[in-house]
C-alpha positions as CSV (number, residue, x, y, z in Angstrom):
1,X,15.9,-45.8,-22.6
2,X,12.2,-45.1,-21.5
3,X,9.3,-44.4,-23.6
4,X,6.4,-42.1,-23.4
5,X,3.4,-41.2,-25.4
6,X,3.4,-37.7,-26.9
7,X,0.8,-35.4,-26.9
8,X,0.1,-36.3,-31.1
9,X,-0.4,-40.1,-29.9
10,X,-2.9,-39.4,-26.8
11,X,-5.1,-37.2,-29.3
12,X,-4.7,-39.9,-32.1
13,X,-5.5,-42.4,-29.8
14,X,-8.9,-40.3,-28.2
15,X,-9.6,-39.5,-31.2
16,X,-10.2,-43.1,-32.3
17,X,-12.1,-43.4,-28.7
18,X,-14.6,-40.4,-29.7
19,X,-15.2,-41.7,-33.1
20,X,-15.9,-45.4,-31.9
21,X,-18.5,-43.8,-29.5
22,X,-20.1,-41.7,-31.6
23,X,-20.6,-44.5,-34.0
24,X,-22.0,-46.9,-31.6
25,X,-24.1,-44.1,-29.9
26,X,-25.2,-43.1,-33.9
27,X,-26.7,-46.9,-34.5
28,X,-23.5,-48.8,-36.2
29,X,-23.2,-52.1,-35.1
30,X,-21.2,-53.0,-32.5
31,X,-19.0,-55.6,-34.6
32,X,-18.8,-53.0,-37.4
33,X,-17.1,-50.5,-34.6
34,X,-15.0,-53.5,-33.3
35,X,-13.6,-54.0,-36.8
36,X,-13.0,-50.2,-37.1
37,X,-11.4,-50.1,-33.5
38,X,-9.2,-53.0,-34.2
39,X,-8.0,-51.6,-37.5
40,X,-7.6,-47.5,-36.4
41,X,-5.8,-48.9,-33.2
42,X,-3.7,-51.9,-35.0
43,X,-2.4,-49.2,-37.3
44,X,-1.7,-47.1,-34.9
45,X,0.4,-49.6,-32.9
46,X,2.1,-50.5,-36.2
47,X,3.1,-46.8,-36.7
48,X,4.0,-46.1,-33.7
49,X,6.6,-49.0,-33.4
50,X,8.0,-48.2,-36.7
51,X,8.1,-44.4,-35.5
52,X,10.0,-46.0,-32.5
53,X,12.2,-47.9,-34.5
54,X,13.3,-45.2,-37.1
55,X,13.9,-42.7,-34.6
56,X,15.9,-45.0,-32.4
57,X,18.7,-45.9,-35.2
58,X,18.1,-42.1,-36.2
59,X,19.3,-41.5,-32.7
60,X,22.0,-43.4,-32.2
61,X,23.6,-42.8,-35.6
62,X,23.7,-39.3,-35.1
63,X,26.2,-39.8,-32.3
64,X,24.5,-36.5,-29.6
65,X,27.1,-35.4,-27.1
66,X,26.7,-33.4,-24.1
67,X,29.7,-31.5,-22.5
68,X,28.7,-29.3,-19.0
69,X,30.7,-26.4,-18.4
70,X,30.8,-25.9,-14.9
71,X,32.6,-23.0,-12.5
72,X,35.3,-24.4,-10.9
73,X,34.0,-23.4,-7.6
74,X,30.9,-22.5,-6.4
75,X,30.2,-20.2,-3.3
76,X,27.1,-20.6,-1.1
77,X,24.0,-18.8,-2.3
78,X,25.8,-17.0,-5.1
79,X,24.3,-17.9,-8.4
80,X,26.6,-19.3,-11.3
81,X,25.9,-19.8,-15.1
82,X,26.1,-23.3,-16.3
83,X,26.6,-23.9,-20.1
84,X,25.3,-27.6,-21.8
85,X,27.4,-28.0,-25.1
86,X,25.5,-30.2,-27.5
87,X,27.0,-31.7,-30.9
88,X,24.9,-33.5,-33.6
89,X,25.8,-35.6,-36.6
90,X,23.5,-36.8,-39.3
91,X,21.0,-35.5,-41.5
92,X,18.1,-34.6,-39.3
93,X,17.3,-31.8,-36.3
94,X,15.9,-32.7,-33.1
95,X,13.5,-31.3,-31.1
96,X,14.3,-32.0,-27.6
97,X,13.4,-31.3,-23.6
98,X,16.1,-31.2,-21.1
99,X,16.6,-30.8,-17.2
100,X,20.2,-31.3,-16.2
101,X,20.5,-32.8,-12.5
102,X,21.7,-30.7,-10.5
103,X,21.9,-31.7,-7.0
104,X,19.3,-31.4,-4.5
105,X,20.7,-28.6,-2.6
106,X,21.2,-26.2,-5.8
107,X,18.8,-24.4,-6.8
108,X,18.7,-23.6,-10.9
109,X,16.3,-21.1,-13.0
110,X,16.2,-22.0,-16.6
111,X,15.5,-25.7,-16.2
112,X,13.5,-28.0,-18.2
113,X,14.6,-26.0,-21.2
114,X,13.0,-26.9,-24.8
115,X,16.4,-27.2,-27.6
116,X,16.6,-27.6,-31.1
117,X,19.3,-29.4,-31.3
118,X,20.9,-29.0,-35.1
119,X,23.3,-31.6,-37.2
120,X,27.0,-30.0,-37.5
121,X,26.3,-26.7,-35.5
122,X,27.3,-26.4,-31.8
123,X,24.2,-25.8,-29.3
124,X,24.7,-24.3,-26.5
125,X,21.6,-24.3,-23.5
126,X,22.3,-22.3,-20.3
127,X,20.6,-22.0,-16.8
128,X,22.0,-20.6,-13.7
129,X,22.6,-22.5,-10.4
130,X,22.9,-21.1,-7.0
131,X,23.8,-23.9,-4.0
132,X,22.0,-23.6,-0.9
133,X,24.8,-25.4,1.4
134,X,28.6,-26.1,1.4
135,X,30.0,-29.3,0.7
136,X,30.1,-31.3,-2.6
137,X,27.7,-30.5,-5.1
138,X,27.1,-33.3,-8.1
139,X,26.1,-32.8,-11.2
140,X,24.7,-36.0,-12.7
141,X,23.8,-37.0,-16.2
142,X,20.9,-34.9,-18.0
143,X,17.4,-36.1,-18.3
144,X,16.2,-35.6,-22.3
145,X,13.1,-36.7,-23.8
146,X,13.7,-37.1,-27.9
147,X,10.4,-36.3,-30.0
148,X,10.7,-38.6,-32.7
149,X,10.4,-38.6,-36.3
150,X,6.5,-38.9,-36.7
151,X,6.2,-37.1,-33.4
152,X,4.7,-40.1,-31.7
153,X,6.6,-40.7,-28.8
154,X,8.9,-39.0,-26.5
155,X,11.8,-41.4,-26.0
156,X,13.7,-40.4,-22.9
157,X,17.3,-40.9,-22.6
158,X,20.3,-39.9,-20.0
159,X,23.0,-38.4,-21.4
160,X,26.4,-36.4,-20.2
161,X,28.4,-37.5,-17.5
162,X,28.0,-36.9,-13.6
163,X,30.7,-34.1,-12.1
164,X,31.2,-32.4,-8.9
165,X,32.3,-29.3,-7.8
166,X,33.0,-27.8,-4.5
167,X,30.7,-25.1,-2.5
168,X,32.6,-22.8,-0.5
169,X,31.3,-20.1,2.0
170,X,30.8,-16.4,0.1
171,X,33.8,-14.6,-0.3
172,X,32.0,-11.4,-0.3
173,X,32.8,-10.4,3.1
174,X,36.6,-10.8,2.4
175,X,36.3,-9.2,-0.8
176,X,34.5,-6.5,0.6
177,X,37.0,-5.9,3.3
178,X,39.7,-6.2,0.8
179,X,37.7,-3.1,-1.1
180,X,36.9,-1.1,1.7
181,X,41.0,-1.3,3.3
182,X,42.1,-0.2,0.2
183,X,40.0,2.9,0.0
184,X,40.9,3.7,3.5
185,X,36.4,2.9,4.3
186,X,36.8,0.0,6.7
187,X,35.1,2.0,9.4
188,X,31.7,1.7,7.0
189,X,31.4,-2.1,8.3
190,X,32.5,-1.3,11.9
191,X,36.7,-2.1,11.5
192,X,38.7,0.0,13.7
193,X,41.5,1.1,12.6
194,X,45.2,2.0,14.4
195,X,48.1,4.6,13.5
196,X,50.7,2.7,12.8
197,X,53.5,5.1,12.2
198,X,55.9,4.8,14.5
199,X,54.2,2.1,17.0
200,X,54.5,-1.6,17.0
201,X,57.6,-3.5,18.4
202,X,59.2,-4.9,15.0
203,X,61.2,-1.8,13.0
204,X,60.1,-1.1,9.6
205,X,62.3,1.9,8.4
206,X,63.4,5.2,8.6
207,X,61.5,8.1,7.7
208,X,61.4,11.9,7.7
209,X,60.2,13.5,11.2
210,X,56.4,14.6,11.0
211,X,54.6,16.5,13.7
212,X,52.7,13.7,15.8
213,X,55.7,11.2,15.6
214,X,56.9,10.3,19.1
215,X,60.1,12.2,20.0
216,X,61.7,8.7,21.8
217,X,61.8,7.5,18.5
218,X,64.1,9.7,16.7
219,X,67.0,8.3,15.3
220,X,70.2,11.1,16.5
221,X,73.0,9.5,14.0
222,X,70.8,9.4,11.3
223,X,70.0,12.7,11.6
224,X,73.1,13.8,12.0
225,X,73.9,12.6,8.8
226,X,71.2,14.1,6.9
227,X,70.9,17.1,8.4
228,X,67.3,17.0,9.0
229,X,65.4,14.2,11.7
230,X,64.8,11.2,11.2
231,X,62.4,8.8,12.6
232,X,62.6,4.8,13.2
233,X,59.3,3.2,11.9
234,X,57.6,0.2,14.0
235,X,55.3,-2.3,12.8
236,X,53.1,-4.8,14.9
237,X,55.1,-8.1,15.7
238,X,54.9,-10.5,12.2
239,X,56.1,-14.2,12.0
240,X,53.1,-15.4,14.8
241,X,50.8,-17.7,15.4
242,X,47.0,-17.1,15.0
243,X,44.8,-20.8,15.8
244,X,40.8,-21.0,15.4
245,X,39.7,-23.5,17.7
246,X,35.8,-24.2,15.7
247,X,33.1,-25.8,18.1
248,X,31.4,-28.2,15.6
249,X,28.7,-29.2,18.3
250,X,25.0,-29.3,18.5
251,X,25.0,-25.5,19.9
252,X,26.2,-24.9,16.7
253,X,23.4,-26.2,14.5
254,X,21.5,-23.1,15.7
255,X,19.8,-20.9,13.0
256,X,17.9,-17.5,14.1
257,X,15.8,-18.3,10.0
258,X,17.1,-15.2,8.9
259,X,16.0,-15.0,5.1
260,X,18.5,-15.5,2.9
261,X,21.2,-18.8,2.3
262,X,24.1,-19.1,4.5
263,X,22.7,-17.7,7.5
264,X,23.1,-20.1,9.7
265,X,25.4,-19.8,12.9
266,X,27.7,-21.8,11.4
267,X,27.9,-20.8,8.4
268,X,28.2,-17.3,9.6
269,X,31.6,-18.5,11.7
270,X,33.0,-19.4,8.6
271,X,32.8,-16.3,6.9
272,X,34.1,-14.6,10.3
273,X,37.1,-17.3,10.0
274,X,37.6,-16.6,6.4
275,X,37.8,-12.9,7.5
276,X,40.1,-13.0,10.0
277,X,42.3,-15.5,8.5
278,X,42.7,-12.8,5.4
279,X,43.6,-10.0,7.8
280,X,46.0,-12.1,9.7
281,X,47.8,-13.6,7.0
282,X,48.0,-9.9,5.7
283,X,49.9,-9.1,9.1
284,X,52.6,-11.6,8.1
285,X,51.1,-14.0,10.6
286,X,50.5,-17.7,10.0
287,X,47.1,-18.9,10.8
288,X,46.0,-22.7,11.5
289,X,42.7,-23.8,12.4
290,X,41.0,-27.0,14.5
291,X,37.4,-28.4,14.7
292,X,36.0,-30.0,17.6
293,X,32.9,-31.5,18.9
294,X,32.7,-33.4,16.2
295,X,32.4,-37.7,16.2
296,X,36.1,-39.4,16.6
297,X,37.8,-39.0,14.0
298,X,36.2,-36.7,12.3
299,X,37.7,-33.5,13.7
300,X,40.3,-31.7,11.4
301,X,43.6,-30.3,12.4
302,X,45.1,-27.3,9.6
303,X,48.5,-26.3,10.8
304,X,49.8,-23.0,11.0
305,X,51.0,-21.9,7.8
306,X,51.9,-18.3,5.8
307,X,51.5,-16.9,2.4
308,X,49.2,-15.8,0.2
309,X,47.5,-19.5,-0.4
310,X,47.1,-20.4,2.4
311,X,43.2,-19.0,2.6
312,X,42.2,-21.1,-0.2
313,X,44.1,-24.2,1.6
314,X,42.3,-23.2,5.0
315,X,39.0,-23.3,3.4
316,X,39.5,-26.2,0.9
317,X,40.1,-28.1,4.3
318,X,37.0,-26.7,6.3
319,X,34.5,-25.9,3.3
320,X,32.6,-29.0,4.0
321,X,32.9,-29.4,7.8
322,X,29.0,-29.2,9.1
323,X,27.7,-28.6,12.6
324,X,26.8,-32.6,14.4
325,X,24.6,-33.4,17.4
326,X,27.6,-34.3,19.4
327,X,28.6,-32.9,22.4
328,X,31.3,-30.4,22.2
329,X,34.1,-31.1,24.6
330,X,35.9,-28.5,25.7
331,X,38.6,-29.8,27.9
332,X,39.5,-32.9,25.2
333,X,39.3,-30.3,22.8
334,X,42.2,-28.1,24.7
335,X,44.3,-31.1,25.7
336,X,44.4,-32.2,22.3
337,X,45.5,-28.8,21.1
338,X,47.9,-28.6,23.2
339,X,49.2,-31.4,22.0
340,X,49.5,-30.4,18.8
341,X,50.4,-26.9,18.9
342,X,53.6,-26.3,21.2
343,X,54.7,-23.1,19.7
344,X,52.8,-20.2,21.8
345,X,50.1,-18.8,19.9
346,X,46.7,-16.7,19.8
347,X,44.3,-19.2,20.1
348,X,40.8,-17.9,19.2
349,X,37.9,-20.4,20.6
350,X,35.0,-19.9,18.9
351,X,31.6,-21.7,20.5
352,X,28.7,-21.0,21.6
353,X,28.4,-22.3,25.3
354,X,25.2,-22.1,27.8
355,X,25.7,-21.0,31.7
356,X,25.2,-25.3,32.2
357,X,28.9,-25.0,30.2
358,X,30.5,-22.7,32.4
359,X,32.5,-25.1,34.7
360,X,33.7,-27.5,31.8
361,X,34.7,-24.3,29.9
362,X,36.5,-22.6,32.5
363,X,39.1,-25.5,33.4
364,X,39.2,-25.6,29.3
365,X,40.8,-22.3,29.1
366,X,42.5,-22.6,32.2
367,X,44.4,-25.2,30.5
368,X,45.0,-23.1,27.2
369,X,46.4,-20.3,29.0
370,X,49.5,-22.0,30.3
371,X,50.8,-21.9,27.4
372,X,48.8,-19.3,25.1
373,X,46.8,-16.3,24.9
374,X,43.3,-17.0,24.4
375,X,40.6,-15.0,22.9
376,X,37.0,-16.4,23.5
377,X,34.0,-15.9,21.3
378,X,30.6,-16.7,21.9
379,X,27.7,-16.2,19.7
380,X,24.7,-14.4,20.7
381,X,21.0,-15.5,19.2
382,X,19.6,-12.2,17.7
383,X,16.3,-14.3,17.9
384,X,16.4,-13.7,22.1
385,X,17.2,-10.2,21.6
386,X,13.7,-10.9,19.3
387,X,11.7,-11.9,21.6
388,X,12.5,-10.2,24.5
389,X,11.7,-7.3,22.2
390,X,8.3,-8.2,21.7
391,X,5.4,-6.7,23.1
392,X,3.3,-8.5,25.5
393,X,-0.6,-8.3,24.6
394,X,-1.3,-12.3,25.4
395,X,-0.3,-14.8,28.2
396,X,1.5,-16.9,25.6
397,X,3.6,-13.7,24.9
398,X,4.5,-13.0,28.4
399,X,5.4,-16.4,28.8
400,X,7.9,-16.0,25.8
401,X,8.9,-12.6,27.1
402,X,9.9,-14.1,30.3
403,X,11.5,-17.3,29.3
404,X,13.6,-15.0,26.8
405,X,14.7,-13.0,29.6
406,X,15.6,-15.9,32.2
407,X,17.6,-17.2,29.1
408,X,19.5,-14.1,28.5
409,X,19.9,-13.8,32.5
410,X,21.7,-16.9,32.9
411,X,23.9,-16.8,29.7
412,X,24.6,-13.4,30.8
413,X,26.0,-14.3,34.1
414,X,27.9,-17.2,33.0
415,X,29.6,-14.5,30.6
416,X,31.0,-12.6,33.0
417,X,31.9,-15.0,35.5
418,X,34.1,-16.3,32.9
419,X,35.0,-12.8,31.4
420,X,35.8,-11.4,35.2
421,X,38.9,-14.0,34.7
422,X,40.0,-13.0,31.2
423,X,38.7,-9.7,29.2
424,X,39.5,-11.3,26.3
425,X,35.6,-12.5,25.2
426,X,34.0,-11.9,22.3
427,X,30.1,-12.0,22.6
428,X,28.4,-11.5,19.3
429,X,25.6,-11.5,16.9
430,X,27.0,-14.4,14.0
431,X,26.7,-11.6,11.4
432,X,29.0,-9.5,13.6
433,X,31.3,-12.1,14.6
434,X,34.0,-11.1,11.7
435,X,34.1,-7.4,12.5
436,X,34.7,-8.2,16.4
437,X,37.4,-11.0,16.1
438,X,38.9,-8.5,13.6
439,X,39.1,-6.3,15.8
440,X,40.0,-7.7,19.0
441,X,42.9,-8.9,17.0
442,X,43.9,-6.1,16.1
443,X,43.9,-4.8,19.4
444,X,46.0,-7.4,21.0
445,X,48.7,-7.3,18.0
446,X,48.8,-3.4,19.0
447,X,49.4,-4.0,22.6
448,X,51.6,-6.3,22.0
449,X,50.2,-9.3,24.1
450,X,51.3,-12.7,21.8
């Protein structure tokens, strides 16, 4: 327990000051003010202590409890209300101030809040709290600062007990995609979408003969039977394997300070991955996921698995994985996926290489391809596009016009070197990452290539 003056004792205690002055200043003697200063500021100290005193027992008989109602989740940058449940007993109200510690990367409006905390009647105080990066947020015991009874003092005590709660990327994107599919809209955030009656390789059912349907696949006996034609139904292959391979590396720490929370590059591939992993695992695929370029033994490994948790697994696994300064290596990382994974599978390598990477890549994905199909995506820094943009009215700008473009020239070319051996490349902005791997996914599931 700490102890502060109030605002009643500083003004008791100037107060005394001012009068001391003025008396001394007015022609009392000084000894007469000493005895005046001893006895205003002796009594003072008496009351205060026995203020202290009574409002200490008064405090600890009236047994204060704090209970935080948290979410049981929170999602990056999306604001959540938090409620403070307070019980009293005894005779007596207090008058209270109270900041809950939130941790440093959450941000909360409401906070220090001033409560009248009542015997017998629940109080309830609530501020909002929005976390500004993934991972484990704590909540530790609340700072309060008691008034007490005579109003001298502001005793300051901790109370409540410290919890955590997990910060996931925003599920927005995948709820919005789960909107716009089901209102036939996906085309409004750049999905393409397929006719799927009568195409795919796996057969779905049979169904009446419309104009369009492909003639080849008109089922004779069952028409024969009904009298009228039939047509088999195909679906895209289901039952396969879908595995993002995440570069964790220092070219992932990038950031193009786009305003808002969770705009990060890598933050940006998790929402992509969350994405794809829902429209996958609504194909009746399995999807899996591995990190690399991260320190030994750090990297994580989520095997292939179905159903309609396995999103929530996927991300309860990743949620707190963060970009490192380590090198990412590429051909470690395909060895040990191969390794790992022998069943043959869509592997989609997500990274964000540099033309000095192409070599090291190139005998990566070589590797991959013996055994799967890979789809590679690269991330593209809208703040190049930026500044090659720019107009030129200074040397310094030229000189950042220039550099911009040499940049772009040389990750450009080490594009398509590597795409000129495999047009399966991805090379995207980090907020359009989702919509592309969606659907160049899509794609190869029509054509059939897993």
């Amino acid at each position: 327990m700490r102890l502060a003056p109030s605002g009643v004792m500083l003004a008791t205690l100037g107060a005394g000051a001012a009068i001391a002055l003025v008396a001394l200043i007015g022609g009392f003697s000084a000894a007469g003010v000493a005895v005046f200063a001893a006895l205003w500021f002796g009594s003072l100290a008496t009351l205060g202590l026995a203020d202290y005193a009574l409002s200490k027992r008064a405090w600890d008989a009236a047994a204060v409890t704090m209970t935080r109602h948290l979410p049981a989740a929170f999602a990056l940058g999306v604001q959540k209300r938090v409620q403070l449940h307070f019980t009293v007993s005894g005779q007596y109200p207090w008058q209270v101030r109270l900041h809950d510690h939130a941790d440093a990367t959450v941000t909360t409006d409401g906070l220090p809040a001033a409560v009248e905390l009542i015997p017998e009647k629940l109080t309830v105080v609530e501020y909002a709290a929005g976390p500004t990066r993934r991972g484990t947020a704590a909540f530790a015991p609340a700072d309060i600062a008691i008034r007490s009874r005579l109003r001298l003092w502001e005793i300051l005590e901790r109370i409540g007990e410290t919890e955590h709660r997990r910060v996931y990327p925003d599920f927005a994107q995948v709820a919005r995609y789960a909107w716009l599919a089901g209102d036939r809209r996906l085309a409004e955030i750049g999905i393409k979408t397929y006719l799927q009656r009568g195409e795919g390789t796996d057969f779905k059912q049979l169904s009446e003969y419309r104009i369009g349907d492909p003639v080849r696949h008109i089922d004779w006996k069952a028409t024969l039977r009904s009298e009228k034609l039939v047509v088999r139904q195909f679906q895209n292959e289901r039952d396969q394997c879908v595995i993002l391979l995440i570069d964790c590396g220092r070219r992932m720490r990038a950031d193009d300070k786009q305003q808002g929370i969770g705009a990060g590059h890598f933050d940006q591939v998790l929402n992509a991955t969350m994405l794809l992993t829902y429209v996958a695992l609504r194909q009746g695929d399995a999807v899996g996921a591995m990190t690399f370029g991260t320190p030994p033994g750090e990297e994580r490994w989520f095997a292939p698995r179905k159903g309609a948790a396995t999103l929530n697994a996927l991300m309860g696994e990743l949620y707190a994985v963060q970009p490192t300064p380590t090198h990412s290596d590429y051909l470690l990382a395909a060895q040990d996926l191969l390794r790992r994974l022998r069943k043959r599978a869509l592997v989609i390598f997500i990274t964000n290489f540099r033309d000095e990477d192409t070599g090291e890549l190139e005998q990566a994905l070589r590797l991959l391809r013996s055994r799967h199909l890979v789809l590679t995506a690269s991330l593209r820094e809208r703040a190049v596009g930026e500044l090659i943009a720019q107009p030129i009215s200074t040397v310094e700008s030229a000189l950042d016009v220039a550099s911009a473009h040499l940049y772009e020239q040389g990750r450009r070319t080490a594009f398509n070197q590597i795409a000129a051996r495999d047009a399966l490349m991805v090379d995207a902005e980090p907020q359009r990452l989702g919509v592309e791997l969606v659907n160049r996914y899509q794609a190869v599931k029509k054509a059939g290539m897993i």
